[in-house]
ROSE-82394 format. One line per field, with one value per residue: residue number from 1; residue in one letter; x, y, z of N, C-alpha, C in turn. Coordinates in Angstrom, 1 decimal, decimal comma. Layout:
// ROSE-82394
n: [NUM|...]
res: [A|...]
n.east: [X|...]
n.north: [Y|...]
n.up: [Z|...]
ca.east: [X|...]
ca.north: [Y|...]
ca.up: [Z|...]
c.east: [X|...]
c.north: [Y|...]
c.up: [Z|...]
//
This chain:
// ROSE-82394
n: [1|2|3|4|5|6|7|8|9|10|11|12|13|14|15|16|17|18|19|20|21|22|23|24|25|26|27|28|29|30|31|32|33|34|35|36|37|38|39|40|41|42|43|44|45|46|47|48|49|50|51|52|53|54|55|56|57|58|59|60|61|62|63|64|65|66|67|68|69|70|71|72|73|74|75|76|77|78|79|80|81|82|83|84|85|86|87|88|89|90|91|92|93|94|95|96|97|98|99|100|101|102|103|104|105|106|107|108|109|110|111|112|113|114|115|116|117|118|119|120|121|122|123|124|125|126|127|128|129|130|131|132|133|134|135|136|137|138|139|140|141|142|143|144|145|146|147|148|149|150|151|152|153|154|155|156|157|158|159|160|161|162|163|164|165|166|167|168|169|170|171|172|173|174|175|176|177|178|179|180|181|182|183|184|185|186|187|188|189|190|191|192|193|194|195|196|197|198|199|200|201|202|203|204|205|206|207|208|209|210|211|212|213|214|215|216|217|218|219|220|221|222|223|224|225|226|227|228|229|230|231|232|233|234|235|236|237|238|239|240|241|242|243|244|245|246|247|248|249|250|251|252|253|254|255|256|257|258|259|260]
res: [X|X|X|X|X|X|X|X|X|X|X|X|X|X|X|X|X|X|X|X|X|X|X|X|X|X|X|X|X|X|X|X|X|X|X|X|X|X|X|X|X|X|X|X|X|X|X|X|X|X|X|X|X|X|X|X|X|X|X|X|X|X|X|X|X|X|X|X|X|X|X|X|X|X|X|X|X|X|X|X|X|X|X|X|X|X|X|X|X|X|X|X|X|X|X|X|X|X|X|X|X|X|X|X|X|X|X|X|X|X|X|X|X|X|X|X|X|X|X|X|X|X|X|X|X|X|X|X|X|X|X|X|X|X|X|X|X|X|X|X|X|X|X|X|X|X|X|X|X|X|X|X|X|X|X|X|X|X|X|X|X|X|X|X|X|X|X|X|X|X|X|X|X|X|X|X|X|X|X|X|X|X|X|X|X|X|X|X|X|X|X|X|X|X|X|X|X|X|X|X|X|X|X|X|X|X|X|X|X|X|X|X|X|X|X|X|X|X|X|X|X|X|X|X|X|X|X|X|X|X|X|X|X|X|X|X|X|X|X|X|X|X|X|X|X|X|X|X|X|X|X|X|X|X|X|X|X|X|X|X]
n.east: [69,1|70,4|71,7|70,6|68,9|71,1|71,7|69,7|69,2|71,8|70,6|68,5|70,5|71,8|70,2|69,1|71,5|71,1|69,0|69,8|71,6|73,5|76,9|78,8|82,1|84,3|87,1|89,0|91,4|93,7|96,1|99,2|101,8|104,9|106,5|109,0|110,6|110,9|107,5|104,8|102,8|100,6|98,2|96,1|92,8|91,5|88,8|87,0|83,4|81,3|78,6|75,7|73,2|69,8|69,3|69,0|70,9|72,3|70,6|68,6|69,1|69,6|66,8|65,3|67,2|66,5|63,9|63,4|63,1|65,3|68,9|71,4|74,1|76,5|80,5|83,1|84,6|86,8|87,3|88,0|90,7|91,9|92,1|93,6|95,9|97,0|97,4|99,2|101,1|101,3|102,3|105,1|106,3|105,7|107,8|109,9|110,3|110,4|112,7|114,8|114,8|115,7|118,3|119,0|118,4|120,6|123,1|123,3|123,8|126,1|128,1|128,0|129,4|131,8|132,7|134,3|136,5|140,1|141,3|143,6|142,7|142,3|139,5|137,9|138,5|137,5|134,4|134,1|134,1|131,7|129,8|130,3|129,9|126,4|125,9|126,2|123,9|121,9|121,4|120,1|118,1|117,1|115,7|114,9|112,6|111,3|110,5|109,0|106,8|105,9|104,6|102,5|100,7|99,9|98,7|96,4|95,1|93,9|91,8|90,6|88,1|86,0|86,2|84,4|82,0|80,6|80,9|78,5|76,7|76,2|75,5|72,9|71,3|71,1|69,5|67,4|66,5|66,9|65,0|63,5|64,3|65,4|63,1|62,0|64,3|63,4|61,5|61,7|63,3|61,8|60,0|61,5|62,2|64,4|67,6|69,7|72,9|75,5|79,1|82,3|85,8|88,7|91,8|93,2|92,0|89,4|86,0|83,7|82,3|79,7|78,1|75,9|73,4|70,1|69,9|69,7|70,3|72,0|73,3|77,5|78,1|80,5|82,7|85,8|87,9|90,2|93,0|91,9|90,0|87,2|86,9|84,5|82,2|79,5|78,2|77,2|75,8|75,2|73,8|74,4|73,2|75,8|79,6|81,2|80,4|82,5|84,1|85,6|87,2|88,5|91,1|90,5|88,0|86,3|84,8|85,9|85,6|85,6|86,5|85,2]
n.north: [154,6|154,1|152,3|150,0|150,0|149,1|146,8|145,4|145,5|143,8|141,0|141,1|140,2|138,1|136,5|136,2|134,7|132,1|131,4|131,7|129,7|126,6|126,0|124,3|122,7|121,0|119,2|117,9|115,5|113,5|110,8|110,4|108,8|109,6|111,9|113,1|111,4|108,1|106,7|108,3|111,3|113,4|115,5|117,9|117,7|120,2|121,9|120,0|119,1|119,5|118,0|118,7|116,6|116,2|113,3|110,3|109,3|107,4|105,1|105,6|104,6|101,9|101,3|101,5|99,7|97,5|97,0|96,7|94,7|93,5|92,3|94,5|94,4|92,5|93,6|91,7|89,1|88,0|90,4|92,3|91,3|91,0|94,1|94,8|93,6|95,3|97,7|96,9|96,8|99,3|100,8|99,4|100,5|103,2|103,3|102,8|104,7|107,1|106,5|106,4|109,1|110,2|109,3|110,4|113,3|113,1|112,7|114,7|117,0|115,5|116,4|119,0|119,5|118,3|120,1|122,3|120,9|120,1|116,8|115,8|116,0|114,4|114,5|114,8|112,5|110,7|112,1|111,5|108,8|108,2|109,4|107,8|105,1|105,7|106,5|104,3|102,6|104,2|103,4|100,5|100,7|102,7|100,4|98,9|100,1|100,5|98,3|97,4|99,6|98,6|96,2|96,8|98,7|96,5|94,7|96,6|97,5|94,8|94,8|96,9|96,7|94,7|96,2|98,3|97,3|96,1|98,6|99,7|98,2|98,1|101,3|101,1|99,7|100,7|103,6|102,6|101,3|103,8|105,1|108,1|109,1|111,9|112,8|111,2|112,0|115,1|114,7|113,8|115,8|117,7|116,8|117,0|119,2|120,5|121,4|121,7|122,0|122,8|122,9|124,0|122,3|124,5|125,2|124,4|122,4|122,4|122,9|125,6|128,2|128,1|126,1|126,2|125,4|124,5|123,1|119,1|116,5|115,1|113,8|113,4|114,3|113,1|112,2|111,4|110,7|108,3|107,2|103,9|103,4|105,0|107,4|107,3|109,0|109,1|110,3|110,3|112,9|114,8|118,3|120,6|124,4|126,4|125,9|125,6|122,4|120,0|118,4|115,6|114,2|111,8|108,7|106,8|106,8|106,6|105,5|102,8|102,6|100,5|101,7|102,0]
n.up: [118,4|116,1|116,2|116,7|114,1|112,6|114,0|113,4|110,6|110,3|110,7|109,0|106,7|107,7|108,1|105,6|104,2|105,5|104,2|101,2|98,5|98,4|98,0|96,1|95,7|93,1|93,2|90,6|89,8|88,9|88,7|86,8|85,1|85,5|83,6|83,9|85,0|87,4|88,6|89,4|89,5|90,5|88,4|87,1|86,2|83,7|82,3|82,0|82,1|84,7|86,3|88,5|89,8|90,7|91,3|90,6|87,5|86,8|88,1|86,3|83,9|84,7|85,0|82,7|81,8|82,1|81,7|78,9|76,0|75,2|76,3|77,0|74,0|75,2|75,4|73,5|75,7|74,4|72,7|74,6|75,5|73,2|73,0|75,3|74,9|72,4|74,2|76,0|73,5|73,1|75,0|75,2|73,1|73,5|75,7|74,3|72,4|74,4|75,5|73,3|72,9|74,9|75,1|72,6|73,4|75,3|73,5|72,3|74,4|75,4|72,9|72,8|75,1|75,0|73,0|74,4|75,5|74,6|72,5|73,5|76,1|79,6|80,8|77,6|76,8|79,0|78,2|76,1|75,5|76,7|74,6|72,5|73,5|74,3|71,8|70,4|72,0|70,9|68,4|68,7|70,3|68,7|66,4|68,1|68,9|66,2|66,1|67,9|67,6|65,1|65,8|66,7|65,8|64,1|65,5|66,5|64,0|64,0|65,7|65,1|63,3|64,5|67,2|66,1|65,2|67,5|69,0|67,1|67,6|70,1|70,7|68,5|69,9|72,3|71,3|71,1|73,7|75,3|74,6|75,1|78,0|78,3|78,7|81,3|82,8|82,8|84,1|86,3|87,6|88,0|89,8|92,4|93,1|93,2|92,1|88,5|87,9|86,0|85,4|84,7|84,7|85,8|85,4|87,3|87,9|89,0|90,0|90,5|90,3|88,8|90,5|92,4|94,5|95,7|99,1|99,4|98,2|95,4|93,2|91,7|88,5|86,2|83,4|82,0|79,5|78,8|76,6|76,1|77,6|79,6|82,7|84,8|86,7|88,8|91,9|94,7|97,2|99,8|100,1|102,0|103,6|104,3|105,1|101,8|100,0|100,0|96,8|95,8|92,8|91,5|90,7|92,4|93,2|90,9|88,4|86,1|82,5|79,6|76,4|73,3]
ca.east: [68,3|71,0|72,8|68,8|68,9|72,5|71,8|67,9|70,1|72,3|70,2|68,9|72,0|72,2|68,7|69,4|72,9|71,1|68,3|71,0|72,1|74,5|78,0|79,8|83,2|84,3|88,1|89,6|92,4|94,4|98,0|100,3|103,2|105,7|107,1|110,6|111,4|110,1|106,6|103,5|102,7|99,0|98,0|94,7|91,7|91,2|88,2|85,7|82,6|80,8|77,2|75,2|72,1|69,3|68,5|70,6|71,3|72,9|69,0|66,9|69,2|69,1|65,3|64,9|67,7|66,0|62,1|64,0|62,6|66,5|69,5|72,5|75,0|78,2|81,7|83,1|86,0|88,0|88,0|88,5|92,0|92,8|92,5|94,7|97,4|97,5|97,6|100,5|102,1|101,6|103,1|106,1|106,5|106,4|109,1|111,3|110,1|111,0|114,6|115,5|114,4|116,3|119,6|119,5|119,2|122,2|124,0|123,5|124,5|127,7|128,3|128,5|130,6|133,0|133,5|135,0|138,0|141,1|140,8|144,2|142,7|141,6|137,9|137,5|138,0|136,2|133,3|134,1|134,2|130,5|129,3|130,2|128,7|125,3|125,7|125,7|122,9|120,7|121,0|119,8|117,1|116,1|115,6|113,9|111,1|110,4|110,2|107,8|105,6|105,2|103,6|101,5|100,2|99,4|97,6|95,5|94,3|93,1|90,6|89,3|86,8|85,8|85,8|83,7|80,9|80,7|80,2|77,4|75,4|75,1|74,7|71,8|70,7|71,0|68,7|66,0|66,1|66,6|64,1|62,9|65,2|65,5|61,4|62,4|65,1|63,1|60,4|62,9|64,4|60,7|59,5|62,9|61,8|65,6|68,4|70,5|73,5|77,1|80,3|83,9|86,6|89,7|93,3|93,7|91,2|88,5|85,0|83,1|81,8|78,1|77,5|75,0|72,1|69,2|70,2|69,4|70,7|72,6|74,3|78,0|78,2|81,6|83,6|87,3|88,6|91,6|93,2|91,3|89,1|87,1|86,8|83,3|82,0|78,0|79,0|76,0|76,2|74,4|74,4|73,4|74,0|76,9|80,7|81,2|81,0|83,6|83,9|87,5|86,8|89,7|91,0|89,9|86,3|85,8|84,3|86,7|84,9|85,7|86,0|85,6]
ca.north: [154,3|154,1|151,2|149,5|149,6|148,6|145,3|145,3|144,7|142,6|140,4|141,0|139,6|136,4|135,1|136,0|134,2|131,2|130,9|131,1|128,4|126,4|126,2|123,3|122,7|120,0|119,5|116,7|115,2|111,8|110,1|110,2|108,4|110,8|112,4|113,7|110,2|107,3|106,5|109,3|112,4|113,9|116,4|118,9|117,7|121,0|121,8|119,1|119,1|118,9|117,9|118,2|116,1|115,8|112,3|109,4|108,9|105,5|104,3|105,7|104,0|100,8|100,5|101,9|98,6|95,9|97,1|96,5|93,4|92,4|92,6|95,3|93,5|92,8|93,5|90,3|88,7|88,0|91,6|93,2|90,6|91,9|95,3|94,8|92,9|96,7|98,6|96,9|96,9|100,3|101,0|99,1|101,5|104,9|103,3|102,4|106,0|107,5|106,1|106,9|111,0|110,7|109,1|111,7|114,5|113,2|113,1|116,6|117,3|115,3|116,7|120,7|119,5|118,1|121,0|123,0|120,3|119,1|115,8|115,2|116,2|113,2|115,2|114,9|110,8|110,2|112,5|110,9|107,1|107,7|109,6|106,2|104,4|106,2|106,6|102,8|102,5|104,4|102,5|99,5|101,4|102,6|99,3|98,0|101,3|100,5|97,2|97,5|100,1|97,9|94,9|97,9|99,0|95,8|94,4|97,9|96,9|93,8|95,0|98,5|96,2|94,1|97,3|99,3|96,2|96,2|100,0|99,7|97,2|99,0|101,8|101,5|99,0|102,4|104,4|101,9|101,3|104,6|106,8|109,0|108,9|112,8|113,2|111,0|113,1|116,5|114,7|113,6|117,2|119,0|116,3|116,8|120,8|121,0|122,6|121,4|123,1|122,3|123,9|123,4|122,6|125,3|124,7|123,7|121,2|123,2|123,6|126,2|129,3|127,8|125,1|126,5|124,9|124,6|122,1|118,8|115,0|115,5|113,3|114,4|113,3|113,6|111,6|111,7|109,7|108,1|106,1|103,1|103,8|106,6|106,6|107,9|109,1|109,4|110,2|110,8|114,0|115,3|119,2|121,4|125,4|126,3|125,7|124,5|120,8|119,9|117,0|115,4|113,3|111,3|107,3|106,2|107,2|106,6|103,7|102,6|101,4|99,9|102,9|101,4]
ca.up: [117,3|114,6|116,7|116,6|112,8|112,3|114,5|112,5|109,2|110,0|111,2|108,1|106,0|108,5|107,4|103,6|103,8|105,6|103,1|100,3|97,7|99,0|97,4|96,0|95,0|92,7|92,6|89,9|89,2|88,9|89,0|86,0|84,7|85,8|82,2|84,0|85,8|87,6|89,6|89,4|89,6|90,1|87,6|87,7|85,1|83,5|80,6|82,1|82,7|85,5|86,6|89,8|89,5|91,8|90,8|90,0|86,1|86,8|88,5|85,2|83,0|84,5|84,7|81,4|80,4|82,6|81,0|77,6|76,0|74,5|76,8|76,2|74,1|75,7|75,1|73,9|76,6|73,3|71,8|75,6|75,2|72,1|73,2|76,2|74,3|71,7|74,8|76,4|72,9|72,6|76,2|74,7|71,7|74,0|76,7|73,4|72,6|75,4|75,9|72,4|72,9|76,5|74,6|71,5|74,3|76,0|72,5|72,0|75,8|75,4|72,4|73,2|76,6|73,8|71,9|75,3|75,7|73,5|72,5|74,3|77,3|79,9|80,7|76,3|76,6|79,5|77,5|74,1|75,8|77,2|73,9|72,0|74,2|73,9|70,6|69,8|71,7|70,0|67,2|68,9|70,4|67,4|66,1|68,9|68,5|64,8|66,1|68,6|66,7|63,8|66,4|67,7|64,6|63,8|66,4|66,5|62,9|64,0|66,5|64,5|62,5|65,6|67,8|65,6|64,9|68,8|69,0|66,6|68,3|71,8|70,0|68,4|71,4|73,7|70,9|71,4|74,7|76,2|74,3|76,7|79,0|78,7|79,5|82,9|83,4|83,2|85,7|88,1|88,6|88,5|91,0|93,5|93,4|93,7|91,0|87,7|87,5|85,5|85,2|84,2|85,8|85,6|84,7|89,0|88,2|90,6|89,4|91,7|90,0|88,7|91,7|93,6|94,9|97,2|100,0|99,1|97,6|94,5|92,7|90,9|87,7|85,0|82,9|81,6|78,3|78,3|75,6|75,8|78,4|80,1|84,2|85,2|88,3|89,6|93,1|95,6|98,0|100,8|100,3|103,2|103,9|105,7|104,6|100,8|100,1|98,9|96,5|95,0|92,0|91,1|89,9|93,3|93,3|89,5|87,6|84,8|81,5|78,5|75,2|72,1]
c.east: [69,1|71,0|71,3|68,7|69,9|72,4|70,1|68,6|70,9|72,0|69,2|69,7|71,9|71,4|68,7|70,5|72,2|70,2|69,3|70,7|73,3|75,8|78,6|80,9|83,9|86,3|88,7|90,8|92,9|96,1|98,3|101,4|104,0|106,2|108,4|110,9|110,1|108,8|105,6|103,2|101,4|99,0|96,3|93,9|91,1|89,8|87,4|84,5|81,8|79,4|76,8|73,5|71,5|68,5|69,6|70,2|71,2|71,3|68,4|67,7|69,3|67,8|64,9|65,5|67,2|64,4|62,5|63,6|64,4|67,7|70,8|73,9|76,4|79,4|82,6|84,5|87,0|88,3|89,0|90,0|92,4|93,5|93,8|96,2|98,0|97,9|99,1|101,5|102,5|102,6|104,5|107,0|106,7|107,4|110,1|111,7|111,0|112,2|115,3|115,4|115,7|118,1|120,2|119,7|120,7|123,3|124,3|124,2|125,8|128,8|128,7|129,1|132,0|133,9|134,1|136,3|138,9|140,9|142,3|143,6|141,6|140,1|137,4|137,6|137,1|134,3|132,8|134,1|132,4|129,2|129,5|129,2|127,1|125,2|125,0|124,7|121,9|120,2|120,4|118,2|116,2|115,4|114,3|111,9|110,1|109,7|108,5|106,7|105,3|104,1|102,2|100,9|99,4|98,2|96,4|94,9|93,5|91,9|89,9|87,6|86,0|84,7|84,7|82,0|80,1|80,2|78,9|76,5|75,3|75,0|73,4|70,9|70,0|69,9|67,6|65,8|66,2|65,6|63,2|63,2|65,4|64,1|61,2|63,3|64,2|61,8|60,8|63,2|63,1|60,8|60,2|62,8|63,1|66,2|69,4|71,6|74,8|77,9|81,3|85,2|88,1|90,8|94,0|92,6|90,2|87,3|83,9|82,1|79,9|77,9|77,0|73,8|71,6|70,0|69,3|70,2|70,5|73,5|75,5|78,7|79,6|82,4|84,9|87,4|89,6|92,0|92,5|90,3|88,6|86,8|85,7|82,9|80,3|78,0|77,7|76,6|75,3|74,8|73,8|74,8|75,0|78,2|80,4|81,4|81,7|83,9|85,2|86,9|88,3|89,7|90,0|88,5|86,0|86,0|85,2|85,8|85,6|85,8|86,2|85,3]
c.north: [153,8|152,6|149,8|148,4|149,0|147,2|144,9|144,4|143,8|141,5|139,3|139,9|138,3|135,5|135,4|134,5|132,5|130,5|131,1|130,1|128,3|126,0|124,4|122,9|121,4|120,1|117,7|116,7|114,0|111,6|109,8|109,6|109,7|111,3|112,6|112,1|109,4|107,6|107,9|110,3|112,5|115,8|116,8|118,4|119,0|120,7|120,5|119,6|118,4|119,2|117,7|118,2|116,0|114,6|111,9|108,6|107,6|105,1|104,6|104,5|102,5|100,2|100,4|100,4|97,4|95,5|96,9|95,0|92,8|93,2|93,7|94,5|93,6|92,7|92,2|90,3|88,7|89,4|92,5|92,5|91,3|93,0|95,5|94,6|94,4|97,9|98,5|96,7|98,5|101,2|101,1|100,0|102,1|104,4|103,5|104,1|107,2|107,8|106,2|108,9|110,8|110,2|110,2|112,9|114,3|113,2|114,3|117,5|117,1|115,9|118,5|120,4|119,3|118,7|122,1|122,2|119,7|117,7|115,0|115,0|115,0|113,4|114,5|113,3|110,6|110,1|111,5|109,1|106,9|108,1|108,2|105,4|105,0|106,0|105,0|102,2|102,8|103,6|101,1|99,5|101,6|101,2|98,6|98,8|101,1|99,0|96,9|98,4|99,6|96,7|95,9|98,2|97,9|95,2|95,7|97,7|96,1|93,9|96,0|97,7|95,8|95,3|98,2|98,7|96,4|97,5|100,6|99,5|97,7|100,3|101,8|100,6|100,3|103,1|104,2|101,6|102,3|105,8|106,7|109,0|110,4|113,6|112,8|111,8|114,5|116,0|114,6|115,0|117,9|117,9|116,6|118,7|121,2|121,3|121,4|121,9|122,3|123,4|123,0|123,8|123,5|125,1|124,6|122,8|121,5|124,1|124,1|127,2|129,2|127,0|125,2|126,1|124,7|123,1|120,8|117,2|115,5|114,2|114,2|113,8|113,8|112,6|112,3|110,6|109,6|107,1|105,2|103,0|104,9|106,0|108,1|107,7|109,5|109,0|110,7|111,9|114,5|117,1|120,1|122,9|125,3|126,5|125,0|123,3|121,0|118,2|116,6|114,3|113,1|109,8|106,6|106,0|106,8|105,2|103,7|101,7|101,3|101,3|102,3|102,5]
c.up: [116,1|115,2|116,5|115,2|112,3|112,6|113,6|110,8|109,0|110,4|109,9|106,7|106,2|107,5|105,8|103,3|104,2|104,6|101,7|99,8|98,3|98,2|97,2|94,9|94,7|92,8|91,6|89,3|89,4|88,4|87,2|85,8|84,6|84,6|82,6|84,2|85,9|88,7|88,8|89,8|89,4|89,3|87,3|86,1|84,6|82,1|80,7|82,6|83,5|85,8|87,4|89,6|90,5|91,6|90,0|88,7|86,2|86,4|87,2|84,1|83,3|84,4|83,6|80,9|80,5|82,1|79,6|77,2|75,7|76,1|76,4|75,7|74,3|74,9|74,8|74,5|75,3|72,8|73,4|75,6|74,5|72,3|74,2|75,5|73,2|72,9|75,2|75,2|72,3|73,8|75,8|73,8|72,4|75,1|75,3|72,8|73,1|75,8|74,6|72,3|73,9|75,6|73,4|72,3|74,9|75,1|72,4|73,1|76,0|74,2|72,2|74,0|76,0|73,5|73,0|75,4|74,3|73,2|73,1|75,8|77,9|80,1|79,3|76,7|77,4|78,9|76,5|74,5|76,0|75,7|73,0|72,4|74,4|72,7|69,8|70,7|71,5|68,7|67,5|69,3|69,7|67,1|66,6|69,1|67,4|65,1|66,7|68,2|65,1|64,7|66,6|66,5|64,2|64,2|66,6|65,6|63,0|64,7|66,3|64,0|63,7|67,1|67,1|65,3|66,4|69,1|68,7|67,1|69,5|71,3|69,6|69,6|72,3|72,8|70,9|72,3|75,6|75,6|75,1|77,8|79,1|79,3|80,8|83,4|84,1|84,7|86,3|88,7|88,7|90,0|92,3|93,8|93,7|92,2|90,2|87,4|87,1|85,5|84,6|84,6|85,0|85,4|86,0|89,0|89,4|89,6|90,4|91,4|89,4|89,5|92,6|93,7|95,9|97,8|99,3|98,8|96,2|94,0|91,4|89,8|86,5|84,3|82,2|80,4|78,0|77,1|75,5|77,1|78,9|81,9|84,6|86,5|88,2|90,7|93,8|96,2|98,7|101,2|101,4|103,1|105,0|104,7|102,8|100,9|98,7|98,3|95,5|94,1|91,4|90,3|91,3|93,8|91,8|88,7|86,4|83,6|80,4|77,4|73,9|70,8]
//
């Protein structure tokens, strides 16, 4: 009888676990300019958030912009130039940056190894031949730092006004052409009788602890903001019980836009 009830319960369990919400795990991250050395390094997007939608964002906001009597106005080719030409002069600046930090540390380096030898001793020249040599060119370095963060500065001026004109106008564009875009939203998710749920992703770049939902078509929605751009993702998904889906949001899946 007991052995009855024991197999009665967990039988139980099974059909709980299979009616369940089903689990899904976001992980994000993307490739870096290595900080020690050369080439990239991937590093974990912590402190974002993430969205699982049952109904694709993207689709309401393009019908909403193509039922618009005016079109959304574009970014002009000459400012997106500009911008480029501040980016790669700002590039310029943190190499020059860079290589003057990495030359003052090896000052300081050569400089305590110093103060252990005589200055007859051949060790102390060799030292004291390569500290010169560093030494003079930091000062060149320098030079070429202030040099290159005055062009950068500059050029960054010229496109704030430009940039910010530009901002304005799809701006208020978007405030007129998407009202009520959150009243289609709430119909979409009643009509889909399926679930809204966000979280945030962890300091391993791994958002799991609110993402549970009935089985279903989901789209996964997040952005990131980098210096002059942000790289956005509305990632479709097909969730069913069973194993977590698992979903990697990275550069390679992620739409790159414009940030002005």
């Amino acid at each position: 009888m007991r052995c009855r009830f024991l197999l009665f319960s967990l039988s139980l369990l099974i059909a709980a676990s299979a009616c369940g919400p089903a689990e899904i795990v976001v992980t994000m991250e993307i490739d870096v300019a290595n900080p020690d050395g050369e080439g990239m390094v991937t590093r974990p997007l912590s402190d974002i958030e993430i969205q699982i939608l049952p109904y694709d964002r993207d689709a309401v906001f393009d019908s909403m912009a193509s039922a618009f009597s005016t079109p959304e106005p574009p970014i002009p080719e000459e400012l997106i130039a500009e911008r480029a030409r501040v980016q790669e002069a700002q590039q310029e600046w943190t190499n020059y940056q860079d290589r003057w930090n990495l030359i003052r540390d090896t000052l300081q380096k050569l400089s305590t190894a110093l103060e252990q030898y005589n200055r007859g001793e051949s060790t102390y020249v060799v030292l004291f031949r390569e500290w010169n040599d560093f030494d003079g060119e930091l000062g060149d370095v320098e030079r070429q730092m202030n040099r290159s963060f005055d062009n950068f500065t500059s050029l960054q001026e010229g496109t704030i006004e430009a940039s910010n004109s530009t901002r304005m106008l799809r701006e208020n564009w978007g405030d007129e052409a998407f009202v009520g875009a959150g009243e289609v939203f709430l119909a979409k998710l009643r009509a889909s009788g399926l679930d809204a749920v966000a979280d945030t992703t962890d300091a391993s770049g791994i958002a799991r602890q609110n993402l549970r939902v009935k089985p279903g078509e989901y789209w996964v929605h997040a952005r990131y903001e980098l210096t002059y751009t942000e790289l956005y993702w509305n990632i479709p998904i097909e969730v069913t019980r069973g194993a977590p889906v698992q979903v990697s949001l990275s550069r390679a899946n992620a739409e790159e836009r414009t940030k002005l």
